[in-house]
N, C-alpha and C positions, 0 to 999 in steps of 0.2 A: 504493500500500500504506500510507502514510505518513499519508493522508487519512484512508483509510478506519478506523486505528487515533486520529487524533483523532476524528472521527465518535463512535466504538465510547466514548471518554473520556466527551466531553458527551453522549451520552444517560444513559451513566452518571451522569454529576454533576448532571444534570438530574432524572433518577429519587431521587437524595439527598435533593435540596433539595424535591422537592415535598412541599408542605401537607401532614398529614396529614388527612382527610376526616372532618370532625366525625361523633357519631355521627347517625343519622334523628333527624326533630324529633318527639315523644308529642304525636299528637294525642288517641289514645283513650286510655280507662281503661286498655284491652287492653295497648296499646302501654307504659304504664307499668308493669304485672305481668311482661311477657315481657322487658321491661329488667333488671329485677330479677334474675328467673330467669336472664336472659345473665349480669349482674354473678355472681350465688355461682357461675355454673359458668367463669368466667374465675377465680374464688380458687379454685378447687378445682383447676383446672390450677398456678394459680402454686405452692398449697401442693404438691402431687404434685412437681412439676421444682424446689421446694425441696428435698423432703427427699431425691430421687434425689442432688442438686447436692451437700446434706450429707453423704450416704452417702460418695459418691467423694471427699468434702472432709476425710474421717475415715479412709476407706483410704491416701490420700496421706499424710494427718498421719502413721499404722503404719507405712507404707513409710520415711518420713525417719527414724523413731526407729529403723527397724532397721538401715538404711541407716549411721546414727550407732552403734550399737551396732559393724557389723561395722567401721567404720573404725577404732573403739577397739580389737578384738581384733585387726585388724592392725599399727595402732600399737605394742601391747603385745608384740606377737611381733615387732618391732623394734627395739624395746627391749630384750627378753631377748636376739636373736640378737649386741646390740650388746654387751650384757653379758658373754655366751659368748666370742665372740669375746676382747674383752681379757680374761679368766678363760686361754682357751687361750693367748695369746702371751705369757701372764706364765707357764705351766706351763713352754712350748715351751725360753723364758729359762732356768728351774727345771731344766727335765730335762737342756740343753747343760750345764750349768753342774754339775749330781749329775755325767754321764759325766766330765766332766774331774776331778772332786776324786776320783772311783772310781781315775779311771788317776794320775790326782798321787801317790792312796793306794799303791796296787800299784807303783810304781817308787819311790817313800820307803818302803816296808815291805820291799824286795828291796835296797835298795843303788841302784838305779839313775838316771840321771838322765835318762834317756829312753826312750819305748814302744820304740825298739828293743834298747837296752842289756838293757830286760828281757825282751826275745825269745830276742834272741842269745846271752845269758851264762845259757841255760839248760844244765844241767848233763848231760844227755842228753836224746836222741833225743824218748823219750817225754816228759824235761820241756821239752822245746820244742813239743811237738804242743802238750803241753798249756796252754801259756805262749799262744800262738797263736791257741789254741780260746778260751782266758777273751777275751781282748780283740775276738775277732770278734764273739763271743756278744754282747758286752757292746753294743761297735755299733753290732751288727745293730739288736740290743733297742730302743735307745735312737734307731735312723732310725727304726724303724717308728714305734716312741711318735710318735716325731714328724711322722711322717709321716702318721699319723691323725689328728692334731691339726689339720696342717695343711688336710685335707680337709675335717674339721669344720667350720672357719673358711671354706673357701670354700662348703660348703655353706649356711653362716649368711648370708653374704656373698650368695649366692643366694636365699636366703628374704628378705633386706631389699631386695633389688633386688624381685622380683616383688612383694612386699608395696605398697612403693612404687606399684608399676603401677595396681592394683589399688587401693589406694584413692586414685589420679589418675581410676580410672574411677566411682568412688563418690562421688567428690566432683563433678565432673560430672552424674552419676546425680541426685545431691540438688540441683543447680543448677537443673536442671531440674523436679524437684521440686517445687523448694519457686516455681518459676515458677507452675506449675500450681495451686499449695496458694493463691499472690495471685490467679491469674485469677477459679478458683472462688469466695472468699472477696468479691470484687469483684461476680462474678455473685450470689450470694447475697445481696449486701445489697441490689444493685437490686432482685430478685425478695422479699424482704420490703419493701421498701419501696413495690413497684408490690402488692404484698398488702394493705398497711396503704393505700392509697388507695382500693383496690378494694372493702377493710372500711369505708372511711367513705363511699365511695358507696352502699354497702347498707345503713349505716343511713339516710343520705340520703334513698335513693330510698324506704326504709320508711315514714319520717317522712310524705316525699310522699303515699303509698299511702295513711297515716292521714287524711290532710289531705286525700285527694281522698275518702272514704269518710264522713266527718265533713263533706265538702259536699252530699255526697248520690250520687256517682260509686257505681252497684252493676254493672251489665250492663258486660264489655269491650267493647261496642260503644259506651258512653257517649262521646260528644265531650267534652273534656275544657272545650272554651269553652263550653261546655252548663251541665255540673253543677260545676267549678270554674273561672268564669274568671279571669282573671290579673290583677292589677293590672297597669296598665300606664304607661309614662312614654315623654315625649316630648324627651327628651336628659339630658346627666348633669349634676352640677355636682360641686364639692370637696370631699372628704369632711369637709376642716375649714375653718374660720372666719378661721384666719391658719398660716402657716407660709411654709416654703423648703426646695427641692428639695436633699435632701443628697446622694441617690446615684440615679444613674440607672437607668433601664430595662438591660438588657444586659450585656456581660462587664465585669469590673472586676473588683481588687487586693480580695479578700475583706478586708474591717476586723477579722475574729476572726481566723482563721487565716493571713491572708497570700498565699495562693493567688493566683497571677498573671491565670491564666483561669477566674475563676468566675462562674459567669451567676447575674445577681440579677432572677429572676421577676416585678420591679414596680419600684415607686418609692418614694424612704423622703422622710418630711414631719417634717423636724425644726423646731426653733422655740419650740415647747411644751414646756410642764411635764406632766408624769405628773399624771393628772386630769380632763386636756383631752379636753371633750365632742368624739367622733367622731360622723356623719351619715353615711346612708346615699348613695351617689352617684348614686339613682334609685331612683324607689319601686319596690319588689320583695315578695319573701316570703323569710322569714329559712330557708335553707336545712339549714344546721347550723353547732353550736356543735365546736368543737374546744379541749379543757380541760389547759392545760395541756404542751402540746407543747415536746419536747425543742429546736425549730429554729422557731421562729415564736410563743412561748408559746399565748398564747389567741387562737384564731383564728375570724372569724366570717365566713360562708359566706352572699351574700343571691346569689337569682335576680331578675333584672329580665325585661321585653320591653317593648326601647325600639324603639319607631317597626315593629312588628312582627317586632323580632328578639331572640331569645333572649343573654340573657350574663348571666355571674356575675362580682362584685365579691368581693374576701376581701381582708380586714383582718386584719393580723397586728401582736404585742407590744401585744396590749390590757390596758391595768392588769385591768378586768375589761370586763363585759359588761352593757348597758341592759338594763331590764327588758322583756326579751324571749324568746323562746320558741321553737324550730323551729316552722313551719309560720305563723308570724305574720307578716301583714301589715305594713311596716312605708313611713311616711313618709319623705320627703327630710328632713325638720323635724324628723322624731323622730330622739334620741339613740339609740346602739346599743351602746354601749362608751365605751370613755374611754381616752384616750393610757397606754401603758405602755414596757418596755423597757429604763428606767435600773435599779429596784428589781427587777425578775420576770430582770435578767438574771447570768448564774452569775457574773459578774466583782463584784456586788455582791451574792451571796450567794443569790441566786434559781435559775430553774430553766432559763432559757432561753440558750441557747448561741451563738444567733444573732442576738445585738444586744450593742451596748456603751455604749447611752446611751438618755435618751428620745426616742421618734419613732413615726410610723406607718406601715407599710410595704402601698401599696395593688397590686393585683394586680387586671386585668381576663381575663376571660376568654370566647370565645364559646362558647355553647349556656351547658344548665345541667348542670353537671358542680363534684365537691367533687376533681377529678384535676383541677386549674387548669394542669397543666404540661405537659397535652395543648393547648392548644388560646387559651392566655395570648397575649397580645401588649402594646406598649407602650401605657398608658393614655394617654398625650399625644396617640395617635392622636383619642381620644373627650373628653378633656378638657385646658384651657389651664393651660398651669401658666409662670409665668418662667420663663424660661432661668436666670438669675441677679437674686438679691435677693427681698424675701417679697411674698406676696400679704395681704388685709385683708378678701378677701369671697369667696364659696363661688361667687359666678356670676365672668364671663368673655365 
């Protein structure tokens, strides 16, 4: 049985770790429009299971606030019951204390020095009834007062106990809540954020469409090595001319935020001054320009096919961008950008969040895809870089 529930584990763990399964390679024209048409209808699902996510992420939000409301109105009704309460045992105090000064009265206004002196030293019959009657009346009067007082008090006493309960079940209630209010909030930013890659592959792959149309690609049965073929390279080299490896492929101690386990999607090339001419790491076609970006600033996007196989190169924290263009052809020898990072990042008054000095942060990826975090691996695998200490020239 024992066996059979490890078994049942690693297939599990097995089906985890496996690759995800790049998308088919576009050989045709065809094949590049139906891509397309797959991207906008994969953002139309994302945005759809956004705004259903938002909706429940905005009912939750109403539920806490009311949630928080009723714990305040039974606070408040704990409050006053507490209030009530000492209000009644300062009466209860009041009203023992009126009966005694009543009968103090009545036996110093009669002569007497005692409730029975003034019983008994009544002068007849009838003023003894009636001697009798005042002080039971009086009593009586004065247990009930009190003795509704004292009911009151434990009925207060009662409403602060269940009040109690009840919001020990509300505050629970909202525990959970506001559980639900981070899952959602959590899911929502993945799902705009797999929307906003999904939106820069459609402009991408538009771009592509333009670029395959402008080569002459009309019929979807066009072969695409037909009417556009590829530039093509036969291995890579270093996108710069001198640097050293500041941070690795893989998990690592984030440098902005601190985060213990944060995976860093490439390699970052410090050394340089902001300035410093970037190269292409294999001839390709510039895929797309990214302007701007909250977490990478200026990012540029090239497709290669090296040695027959598809992959994309992205470069990110570019002060700016070569004179270059989506859809351009570009050399290993031609400039593409220029080192950024120190000035474009928000700790020196820029816009970028995700850097704290100058560097270049290089990302490989297979197929051609502007979603590099599908399908990313360690550049070291395709290009030499030191372990430790700089390098002085782009080959290896």
């Amino acid at each position: 049985m024992r066996s059979k529930q490890i078994l049942i584990i690693f297939i599990i763990i097995c089906f985890l770790i496996t690759p995800i399964k790049p998308k088919a390679e576009e050989k045709t024209f065809g094949d590049v429009l139906d891509r397309l048409e797959e991207l906008k209808e994969q953002k139309k699902d994302k945005e759809n299971e956004t705004a259903i996510s938002e909706a429940e992420y905005e009912r939750i939000k109403n539920e806490i606030y009311q949630i928080e409301k009723d714990i305040a109105k039974l606070s408040k009704e704990i409050q006053e019951a507490t209030e009530e309460i000492a209000k009644l045992e300062k009466d209860i105090e009041s009203k023992k204390e009126e009966t005694d000064n009543i009968l103090v009265f009545l036996q110093l206004s009669n002569g007497e020095k005692s409730y029975l002196e003034y019983v008994f030293k009544a002068k007849s019959f009838t003023d003894f009834i009636h001697r009798v009657s005042v002080v039971e009346q009086l009593s009586k009067y004065n247990k009930e007062q009190i003795q509704e007082m004292n009911n009151m008090i434990n009925r207060n006493n009662e409403l602060k106990k269940q009040n109690a309960e009840k919001i020990k079940k509300q505050e629970a209630k909202k525990i959970e809540s506001n559980k639900k209010m981070q899952e959602l909030g959590s899911k929502i930013e993945t799902l705009v954020g797999d929307a906003t890659n999904i939106n820069d592959e459609i402009k991408a792959k538009e771009n592509d469409i333009e670029r395959y149309r402008n080569d002459g690609c009309k019929n979807r049965s066009d072969l695409l090595s037909d009417c556009s073929p590829m530039v093509t390279a036969t291995g890579f080299l270093r996108p710069l001319k001198y640097g050293r490896i500041t941070s690795e492929y893989g998990y690592r101690v984030h440098p902005v935020t601190g985060a213990l386990q944060s995976f860093h999607s490439g390699i970052d090339i410090g050394g340089n001054s902001e300035g410093t001419e970037v190269y292409p790491v294999a001839n390709g076609v510039v895929l797309y320009k990214m302007y701007r970006s909250s977490c990478g600033g200026n990012r540029l996007y090239i497709k290669h096919n090296v040695n027959g196989k598809e992959y994309t190169s992205v470069y990110m924290h570019l002060l700016s961008f070569g004179d270059i263009k989506e859809g351009d052809i570009v050399k290993y020898d031609q400039v593409i950008g220029y080192v950024g990072g120190y000035s474009t990042s928000t700790s020196h008054g820029g816009y970028d969040t995700c850097t704290t000095g100058a560097h270049l942060h290089l990302t490989l990826a297979r197929g051609h895809t502007v979603n590099h975090t599908a399908t990313m691996f360690n550049p070291r695998e395709m290009i030499v870089f030191p372990t430790s200490g700089t390098f002085n020239t782009r080959t290896f």
